[in-house]
Wavefront OBJ file of the C-alpha trace (Angstrom):
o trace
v 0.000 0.000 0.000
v 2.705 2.556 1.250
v 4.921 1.329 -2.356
v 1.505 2.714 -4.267
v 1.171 5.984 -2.104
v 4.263 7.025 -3.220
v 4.141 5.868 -6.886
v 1.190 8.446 -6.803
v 3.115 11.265 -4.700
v 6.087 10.879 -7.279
v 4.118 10.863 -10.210
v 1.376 13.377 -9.562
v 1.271 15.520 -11.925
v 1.548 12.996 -14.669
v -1.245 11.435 -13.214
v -3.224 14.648 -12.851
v -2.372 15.659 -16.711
v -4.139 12.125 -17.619
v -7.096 12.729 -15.556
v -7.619 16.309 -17.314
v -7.108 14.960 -20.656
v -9.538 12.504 -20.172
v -12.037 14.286 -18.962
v -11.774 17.075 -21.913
v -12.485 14.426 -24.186
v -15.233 13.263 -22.445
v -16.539 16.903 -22.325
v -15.507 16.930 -26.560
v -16.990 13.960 -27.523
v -20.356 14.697 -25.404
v -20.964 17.805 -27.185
v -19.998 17.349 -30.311
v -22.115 14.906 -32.552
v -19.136 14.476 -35.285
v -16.896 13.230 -32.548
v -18.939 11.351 -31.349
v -19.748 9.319 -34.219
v -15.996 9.070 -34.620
v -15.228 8.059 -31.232
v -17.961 5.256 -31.374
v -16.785 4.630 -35.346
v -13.013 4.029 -34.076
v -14.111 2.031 -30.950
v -15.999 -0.488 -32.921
v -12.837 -0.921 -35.029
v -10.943 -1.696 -32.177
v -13.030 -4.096 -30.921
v -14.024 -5.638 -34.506
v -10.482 -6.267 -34.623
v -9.817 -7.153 -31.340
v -12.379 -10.223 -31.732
v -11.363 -10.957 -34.971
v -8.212 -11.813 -34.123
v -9.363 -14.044 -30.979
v -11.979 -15.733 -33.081
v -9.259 -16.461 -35.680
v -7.361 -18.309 -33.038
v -9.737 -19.775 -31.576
v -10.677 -20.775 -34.671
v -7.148 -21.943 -35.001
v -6.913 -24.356 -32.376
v -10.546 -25.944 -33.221
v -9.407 -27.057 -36.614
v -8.552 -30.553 -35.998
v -12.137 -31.118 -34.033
v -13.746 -29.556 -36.992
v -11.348 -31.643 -39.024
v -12.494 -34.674 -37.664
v -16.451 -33.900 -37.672
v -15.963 -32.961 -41.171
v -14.333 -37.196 -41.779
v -16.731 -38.559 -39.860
v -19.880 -36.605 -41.723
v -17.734 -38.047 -45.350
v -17.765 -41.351 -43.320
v -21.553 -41.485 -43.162
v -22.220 -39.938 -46.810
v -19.613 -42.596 -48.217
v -21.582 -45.193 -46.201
v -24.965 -44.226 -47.499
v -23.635 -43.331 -51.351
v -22.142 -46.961 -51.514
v -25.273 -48.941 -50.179
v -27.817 -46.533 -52.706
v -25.454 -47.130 -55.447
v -25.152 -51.395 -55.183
v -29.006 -51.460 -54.817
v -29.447 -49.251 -57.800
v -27.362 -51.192 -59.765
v -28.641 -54.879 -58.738
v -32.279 -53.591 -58.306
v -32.711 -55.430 -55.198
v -33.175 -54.733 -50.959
v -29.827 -53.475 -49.631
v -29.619 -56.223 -46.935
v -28.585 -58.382 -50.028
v -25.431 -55.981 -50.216
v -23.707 -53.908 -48.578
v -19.868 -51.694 -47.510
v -19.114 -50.110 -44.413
v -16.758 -47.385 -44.846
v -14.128 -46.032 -41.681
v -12.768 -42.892 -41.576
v -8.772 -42.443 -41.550
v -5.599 -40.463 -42.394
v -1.983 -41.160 -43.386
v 1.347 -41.024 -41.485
v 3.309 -42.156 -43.968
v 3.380 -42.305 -47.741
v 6.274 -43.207 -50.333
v 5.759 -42.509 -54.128
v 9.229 -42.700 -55.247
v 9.540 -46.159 -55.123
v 9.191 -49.498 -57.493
v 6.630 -50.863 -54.660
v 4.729 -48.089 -52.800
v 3.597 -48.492 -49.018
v 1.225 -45.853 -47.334
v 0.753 -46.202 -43.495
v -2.465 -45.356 -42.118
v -4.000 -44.731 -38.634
v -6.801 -47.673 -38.611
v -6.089 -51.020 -37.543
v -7.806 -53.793 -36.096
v -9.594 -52.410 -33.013
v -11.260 -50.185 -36.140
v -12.173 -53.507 -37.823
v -9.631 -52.659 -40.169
v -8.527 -55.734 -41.822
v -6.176 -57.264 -45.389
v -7.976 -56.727 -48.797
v -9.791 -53.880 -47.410
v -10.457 -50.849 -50.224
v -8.882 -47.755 -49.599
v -10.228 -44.161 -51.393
v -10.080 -40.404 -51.029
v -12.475 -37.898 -51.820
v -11.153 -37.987 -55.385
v -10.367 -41.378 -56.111
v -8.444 -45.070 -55.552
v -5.577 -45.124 -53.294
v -4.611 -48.817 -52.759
v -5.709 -51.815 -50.827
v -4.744 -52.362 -47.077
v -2.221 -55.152 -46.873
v -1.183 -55.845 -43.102
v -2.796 -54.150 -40.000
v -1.550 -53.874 -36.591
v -3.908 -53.192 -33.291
v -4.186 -49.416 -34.369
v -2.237 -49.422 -37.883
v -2.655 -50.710 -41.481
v -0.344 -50.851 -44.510
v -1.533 -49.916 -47.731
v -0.391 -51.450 -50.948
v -0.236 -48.390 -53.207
v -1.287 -48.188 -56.818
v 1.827 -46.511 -57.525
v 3.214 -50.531 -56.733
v 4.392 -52.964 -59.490
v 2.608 -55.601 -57.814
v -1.169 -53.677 -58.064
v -3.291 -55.078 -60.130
v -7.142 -53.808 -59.928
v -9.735 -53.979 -62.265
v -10.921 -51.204 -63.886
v -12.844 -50.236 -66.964
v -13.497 -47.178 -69.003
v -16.988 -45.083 -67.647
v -18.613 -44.464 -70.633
v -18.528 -48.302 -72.232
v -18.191 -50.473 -69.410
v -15.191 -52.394 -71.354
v -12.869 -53.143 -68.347
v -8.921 -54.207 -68.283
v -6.620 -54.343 -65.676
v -4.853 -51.276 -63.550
v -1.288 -51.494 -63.064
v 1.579 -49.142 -62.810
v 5.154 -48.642 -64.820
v 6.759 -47.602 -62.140
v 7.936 -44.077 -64.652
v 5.750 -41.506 -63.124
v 3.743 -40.842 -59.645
v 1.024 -39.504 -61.269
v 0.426 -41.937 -64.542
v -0.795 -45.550 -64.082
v -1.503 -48.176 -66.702
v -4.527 -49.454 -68.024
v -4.342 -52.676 -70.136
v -6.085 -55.749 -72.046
v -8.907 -53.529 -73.578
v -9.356 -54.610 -76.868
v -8.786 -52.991 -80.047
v -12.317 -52.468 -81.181
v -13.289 -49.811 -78.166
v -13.598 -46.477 -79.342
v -11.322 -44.282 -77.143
v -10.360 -40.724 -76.687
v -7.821 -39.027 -74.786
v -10.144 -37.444 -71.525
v -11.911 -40.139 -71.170
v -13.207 -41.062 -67.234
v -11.388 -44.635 -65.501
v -13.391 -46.033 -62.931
v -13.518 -49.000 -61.140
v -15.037 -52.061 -62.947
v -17.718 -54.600 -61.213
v -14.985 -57.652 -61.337
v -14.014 -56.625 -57.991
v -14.658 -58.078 -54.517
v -12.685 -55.056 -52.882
v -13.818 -51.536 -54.670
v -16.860 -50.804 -55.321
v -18.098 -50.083 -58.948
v -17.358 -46.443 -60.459
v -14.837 -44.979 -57.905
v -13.377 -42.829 -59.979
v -9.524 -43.440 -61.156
v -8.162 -40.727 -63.445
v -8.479 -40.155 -67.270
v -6.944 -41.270 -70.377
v -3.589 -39.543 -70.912
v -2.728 -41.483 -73.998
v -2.858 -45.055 -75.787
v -0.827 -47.094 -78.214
v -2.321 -50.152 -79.644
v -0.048 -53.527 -79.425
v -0.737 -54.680 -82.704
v 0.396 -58.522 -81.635
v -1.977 -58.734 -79.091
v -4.887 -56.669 -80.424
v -5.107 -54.760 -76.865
v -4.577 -51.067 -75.867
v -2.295 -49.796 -73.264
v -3.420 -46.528 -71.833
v -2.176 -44.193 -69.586
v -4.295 -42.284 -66.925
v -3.869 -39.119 -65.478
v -4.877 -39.846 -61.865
v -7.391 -37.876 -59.775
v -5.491 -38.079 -56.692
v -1.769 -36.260 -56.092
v -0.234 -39.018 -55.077
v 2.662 -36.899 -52.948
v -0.438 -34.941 -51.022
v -2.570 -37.464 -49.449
v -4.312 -37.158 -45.718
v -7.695 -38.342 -45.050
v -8.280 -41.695 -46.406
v -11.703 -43.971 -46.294
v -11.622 -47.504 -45.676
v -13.830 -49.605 -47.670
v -15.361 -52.760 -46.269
v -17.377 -55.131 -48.801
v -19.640 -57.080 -46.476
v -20.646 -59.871 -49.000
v -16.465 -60.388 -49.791
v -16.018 -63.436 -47.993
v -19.234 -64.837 -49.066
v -18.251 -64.658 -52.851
v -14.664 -65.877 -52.796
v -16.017 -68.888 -51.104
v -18.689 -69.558 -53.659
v -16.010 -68.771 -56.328
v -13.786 -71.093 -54.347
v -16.067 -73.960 -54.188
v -16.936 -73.041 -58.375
v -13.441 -73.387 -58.861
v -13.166 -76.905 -57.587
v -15.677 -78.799 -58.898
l 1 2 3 4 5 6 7 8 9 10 11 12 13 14 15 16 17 18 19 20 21 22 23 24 25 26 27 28 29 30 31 32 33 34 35 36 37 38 39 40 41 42 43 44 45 46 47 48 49 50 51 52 53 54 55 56 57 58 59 60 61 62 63 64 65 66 67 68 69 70 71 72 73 74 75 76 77 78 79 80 81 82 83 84 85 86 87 88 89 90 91 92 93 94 95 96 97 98 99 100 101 102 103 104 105 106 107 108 109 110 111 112 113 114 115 116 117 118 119 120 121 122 123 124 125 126 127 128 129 130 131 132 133 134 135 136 137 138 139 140 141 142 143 144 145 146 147 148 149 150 151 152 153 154 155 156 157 158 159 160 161 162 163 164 165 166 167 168 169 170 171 172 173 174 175 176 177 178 179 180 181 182 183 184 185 186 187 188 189 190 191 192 193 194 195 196 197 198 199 200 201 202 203 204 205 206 207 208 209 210 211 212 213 214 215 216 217 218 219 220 221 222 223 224 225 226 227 228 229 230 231 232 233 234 235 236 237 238 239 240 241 242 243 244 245 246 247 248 249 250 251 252 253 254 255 256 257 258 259 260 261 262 263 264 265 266 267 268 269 270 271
């Protein structure tokens, strides 16, 4: 107390010249409509600033909740776009068929390499399991290959060893995916024969000869094709959808019927 009586003794007049000042503005602004509107004008500045800058970082530090309710909202869509599309397509109830679809993002990803790997945060407590689809918003990404308690490989499609079927969207002819292993963004698409009309531009989707993907996730589009005359078959490239080098939030794709049809196909097999 005694420390603050004598800040006040030492620095009196100071503190009298403040008092004054404030006051004649007080007086100014009070009788003076122009002032007033600018005093009022400039403190609404102030504090429009003031809390935009606090919302922004609050804003700032809610990004990865948002970021989250935003995968989990995709989650749902995917799950109810999948399940509408299948019963379109086979005209029947959807508790013939059906995909369950988990949210997810990377931690790792390699492009650079002859056989591609991307690490993901799902594993098996997420009933996250081998052969599993994986997509983004804009396409393929690879097939899950190994899983841990909370972790899954992915098999890339930039991988010599990928092999997906796939067929052109406006034809339905459908060849198999693979990749050269030349470029990160450029995959392969071969074994369509030489009598389909194609044109650079053209849509790749997935085809229906698959027990992982669902029909018409989208792939890329054509790049180019050569025809190998011997065989009568194109090979195309496709531009790809995704960026390969830029990926984060993945979906898992879960075909509920899977097991059901490579047993039947199995037991086909061996008769």
């Amino acid at each position: 107390m005694q420390q603050i009586i004598n800040f006040i003794i030492r620095y009196k007049n100071f503190l009298l010249y403040i008092l004054l000042l404030i006051i004649s503005l007080a007086f100014t602004v009070q009788s003076h409509s122009f002032h007033q509107s600018r005093f009022f004008n400039s403190s609404n500045w102030i504090t429009g600033n003031i809390f935009g800058i606090s919302q922004g970082i609050t804003t700032y530090f809610d990004l990865d909740d948002e970021n989250e309710r935003l995968l989990k909202e995709n989650e749902r869509l995917h799950n109810r776009l999948l399940n509408i599309e299948a019963d379109s397509l086979i005209k029947m109830d959807t508790t013939n068929i059906g995909y369950t679809v988990v949210s997810g993002q990377v931690i790792k990803n390699s492009y650079a390499n002859n056989r591609n790997y991307i690490t993901i945060n799902r594993g098996k407590k997420d009933s996250v399991s081998q052969d599993m689809g994986v997509i983004t918003d804009l396409g393929i990404l690879g097939i899950v290959e190994n899983t841990s308690n909370k972790f899954a490989t992915v098999q890339s499609i930039l991988n010599t060893k990928s092999n997906i079927n796939a067929k052109l969207k406006n034809t339905n002819h459908f060849g198999s995916l693979i990749w050269d292993a030349k470029a990160y963004n450029v995959v392969q698409l071969i074994d369509i024969p030489r009598l389909v009309p194609l044109n650079v531009g053209d849509t790749i989707v997935t085809g229906a000869m698959s027990s992982i993907f669902p029909e018409n996730i989208p792939i890329g589009t054509i790049r180019k094709f050569d025809l190998d005359i011997a065989k009568s078959f194109y090979r195309i490239d496709v531009d790809l959808f995704n960026d390969m080098t830029n990926i984060k939030n993945v979906y898992i794709i879960n075909n509920l019927n899977r097991e059901e049809i490579l047993e039947l196909e199995k037991t086909t097999a061996n008769e």
